[in-house]
C-alpha positions in Angstrom: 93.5 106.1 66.0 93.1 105.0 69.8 96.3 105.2 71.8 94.9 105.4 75.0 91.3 103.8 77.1 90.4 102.3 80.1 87.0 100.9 81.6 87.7 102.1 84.8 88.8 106.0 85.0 89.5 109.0 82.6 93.2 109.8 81.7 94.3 112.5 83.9 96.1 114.5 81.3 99.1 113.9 78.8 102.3 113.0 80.3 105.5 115.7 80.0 108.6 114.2 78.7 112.5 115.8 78.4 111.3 118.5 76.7 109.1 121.2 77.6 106.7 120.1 74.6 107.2 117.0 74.7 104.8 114.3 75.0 105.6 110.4 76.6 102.3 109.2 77.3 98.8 109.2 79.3 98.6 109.3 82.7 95.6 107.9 85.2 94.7 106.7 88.7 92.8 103.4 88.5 93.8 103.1 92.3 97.6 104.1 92.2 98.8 106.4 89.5 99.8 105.1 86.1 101.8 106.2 82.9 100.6 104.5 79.6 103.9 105.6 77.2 103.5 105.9 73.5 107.3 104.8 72.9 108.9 102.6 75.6 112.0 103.1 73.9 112.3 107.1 73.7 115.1 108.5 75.8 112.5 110.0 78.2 110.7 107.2 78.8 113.5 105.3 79.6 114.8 107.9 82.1 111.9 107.8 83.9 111.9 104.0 84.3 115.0 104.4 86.0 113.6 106.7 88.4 111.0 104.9 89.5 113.7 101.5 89.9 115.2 104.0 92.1 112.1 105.1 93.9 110.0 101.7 93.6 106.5 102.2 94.8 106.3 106.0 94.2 104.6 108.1 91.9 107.6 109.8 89.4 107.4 112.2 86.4 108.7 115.2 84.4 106.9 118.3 85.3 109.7 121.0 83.4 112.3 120.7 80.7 114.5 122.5 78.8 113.5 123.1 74.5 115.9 120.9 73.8 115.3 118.6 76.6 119.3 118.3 77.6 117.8 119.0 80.8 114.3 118.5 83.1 113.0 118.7 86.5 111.2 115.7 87.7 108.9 115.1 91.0 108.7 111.8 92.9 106.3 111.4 95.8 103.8 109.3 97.5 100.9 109.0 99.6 103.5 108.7 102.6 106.4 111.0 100.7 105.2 114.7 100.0 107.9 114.3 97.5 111.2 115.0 96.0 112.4 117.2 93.1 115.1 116.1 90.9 117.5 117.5 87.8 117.9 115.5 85.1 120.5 115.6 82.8 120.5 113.4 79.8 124.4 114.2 78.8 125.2 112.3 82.0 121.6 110.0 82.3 122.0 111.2 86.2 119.3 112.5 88.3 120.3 114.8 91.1 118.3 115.9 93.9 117.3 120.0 93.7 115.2 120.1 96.9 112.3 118.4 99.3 109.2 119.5 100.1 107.8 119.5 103.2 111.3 117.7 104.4 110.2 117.6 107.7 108.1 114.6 107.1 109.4 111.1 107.5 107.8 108.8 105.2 108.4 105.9 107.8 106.0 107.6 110.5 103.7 108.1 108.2 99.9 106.1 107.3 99.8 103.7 103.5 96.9 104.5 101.5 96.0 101.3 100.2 93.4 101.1 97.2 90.0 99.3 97.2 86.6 98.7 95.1 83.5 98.0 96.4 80.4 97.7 95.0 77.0 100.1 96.5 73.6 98.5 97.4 72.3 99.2 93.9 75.1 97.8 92.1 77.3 100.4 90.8 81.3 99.8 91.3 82.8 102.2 93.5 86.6 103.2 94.3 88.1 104.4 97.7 91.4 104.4 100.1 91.7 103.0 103.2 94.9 104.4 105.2 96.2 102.6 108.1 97.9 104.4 110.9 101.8 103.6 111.0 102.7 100.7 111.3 99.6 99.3 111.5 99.1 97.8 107.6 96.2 95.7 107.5 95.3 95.8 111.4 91.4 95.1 112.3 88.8 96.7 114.4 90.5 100.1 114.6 88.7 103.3 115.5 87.8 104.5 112.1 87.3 108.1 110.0 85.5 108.5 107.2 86.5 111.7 105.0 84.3 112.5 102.2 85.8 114.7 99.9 84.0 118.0 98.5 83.0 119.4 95.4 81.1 117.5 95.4 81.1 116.7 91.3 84.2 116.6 89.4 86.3 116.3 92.3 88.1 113.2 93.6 91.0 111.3 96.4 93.8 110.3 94.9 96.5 108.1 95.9 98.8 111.1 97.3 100.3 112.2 100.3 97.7 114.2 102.1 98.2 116.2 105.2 94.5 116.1 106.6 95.3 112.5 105.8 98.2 112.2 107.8 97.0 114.2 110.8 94.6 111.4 111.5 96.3 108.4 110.7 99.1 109.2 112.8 96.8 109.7 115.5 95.9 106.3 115.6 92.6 105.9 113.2 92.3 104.6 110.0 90.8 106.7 107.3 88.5 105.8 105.1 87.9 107.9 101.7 85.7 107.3 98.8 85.1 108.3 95.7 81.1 108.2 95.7 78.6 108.7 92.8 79.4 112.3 91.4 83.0 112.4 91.8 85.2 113.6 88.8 87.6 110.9 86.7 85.0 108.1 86.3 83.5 109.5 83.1 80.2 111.3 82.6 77.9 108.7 83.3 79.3 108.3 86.9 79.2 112.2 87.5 75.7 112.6 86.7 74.5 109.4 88.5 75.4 112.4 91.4 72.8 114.8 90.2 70.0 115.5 92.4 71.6 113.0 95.4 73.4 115.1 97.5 71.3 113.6 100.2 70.2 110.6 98.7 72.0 108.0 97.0 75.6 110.0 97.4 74.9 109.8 101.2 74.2 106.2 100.6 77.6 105.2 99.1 78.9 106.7 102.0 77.0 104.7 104.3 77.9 101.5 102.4 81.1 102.2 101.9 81.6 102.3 106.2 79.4 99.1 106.3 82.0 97.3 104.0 85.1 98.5 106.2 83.0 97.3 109.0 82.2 93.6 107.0 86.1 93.9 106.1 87.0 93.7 109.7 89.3 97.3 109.4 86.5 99.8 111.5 85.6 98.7 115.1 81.6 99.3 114.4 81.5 101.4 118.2 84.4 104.1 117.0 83.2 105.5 114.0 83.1 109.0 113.1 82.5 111.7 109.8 84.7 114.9 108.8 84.9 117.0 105.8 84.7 120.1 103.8 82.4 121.8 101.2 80.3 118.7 100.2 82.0 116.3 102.9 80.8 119.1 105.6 77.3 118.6 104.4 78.1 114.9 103.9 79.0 114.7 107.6 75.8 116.9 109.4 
């Protein structure tokens, strides 16, 4: 019996609930990340919904929990939060805060990673982030740079706070990240339409992707540069 599919991305694993074996539901990033539960109406999953009223437009979930699940630890973060980690108790329904981390960071300084899909020369549907710097949502012609992650199969950006991130979006440039041909979560097919590119059609979605943030008005075409590690290394030289 299906419970769970999506045309876009793979499930990113089974969802924890109260208890330590417990089980609410599929989780995936198609863009932001997502929860698909099994029962709406289970005690857990109606825990976490009030989390996330409390915490609305952050990522929340159970990540430990007692046998019994009387009691669980829960993390809420986001791509400007590094995040938060909370007690539950379901005796009380109350979630109190155990500790922050990285609690240095404000999330009010910090860059949004906003979600976007694009489409490569040869056709093939593409995902990617663009993060402005603070305070600066939706601004044009900005000094731009592009990140390509490494890997480079199998391995993907998510929707997360993200310190290398960060570092440059505070400094004034927008980033721009995508998940080119190759990358993991998109299902086989999209993986293996990486084989044998690594300087071919891989480089290409990179290219395209900057044309588009250039067509989109974000990248000022003159102030462009390329940074990354392991495949994004190679991806920039």
């Amino acid at each position: 019996t299906r419970v769970w599919s999506n045309p876009h991305v793979e499930a990113t694993g089974l969802v924890q609930g109260l208890a330590e074996n417990s089980i609410l539901g599929v989780g995936f990033t198609d863009g932001r990340p997502a929860i698909s539960v099994f029962d709406a109406k289970s005690p857990g999953a109606q825990a976490l919904v009030e989390l996330m009223k409390q915490y609305p437009g952050e990522d929340a979930g159970f990540i430990s929990g007692t046998d019994d699940g009387s009691k669980a630890v829960a993390l809420v973060d986001a791509d400007v939060d590094p995040g938060t980690f909370f007690l539950y108790d379901r005796a009380t329904n109350k979630f109190a805060p155990l500790l922050q981390r990285a609690a240095w960071i404000d999330p009010n300084q910090m860059g949004h990673e906003v979600p976007f899909t694009f489409t490569t020369r040869d056709g093939l549907s593409e995902q990617g982030y663009v993060t402005y710097p603070p305070g600066k949502d939706g601004a044009k012609n900005l000094p731009m740079l592009v990140f390509v992650h490494g890997g480079p199969y199998g391995i993907r950006d998510w929707w997360e706070y993200d310190s290398y991130v960060q570092a440059m979006a505070t400094r004034g440039y927008a980033v721009l990240q995508v998940n080119y041909r190759g990358s993991g979560d998109y299902g086989f097919d999209f993986e293996k339409a990486g084989w044998l590119q690594w300087g071919g059609k891989m480089q290409d979605d990179v290219t395209d992707v900057t044309r588009w943030a250039i067509a989109q008005g974000v990248a000022d075409p003159h102030r462009i540069c390329i940074y990354g590690g392991s495949y994004g290394g190679y991806a920039a030289l």
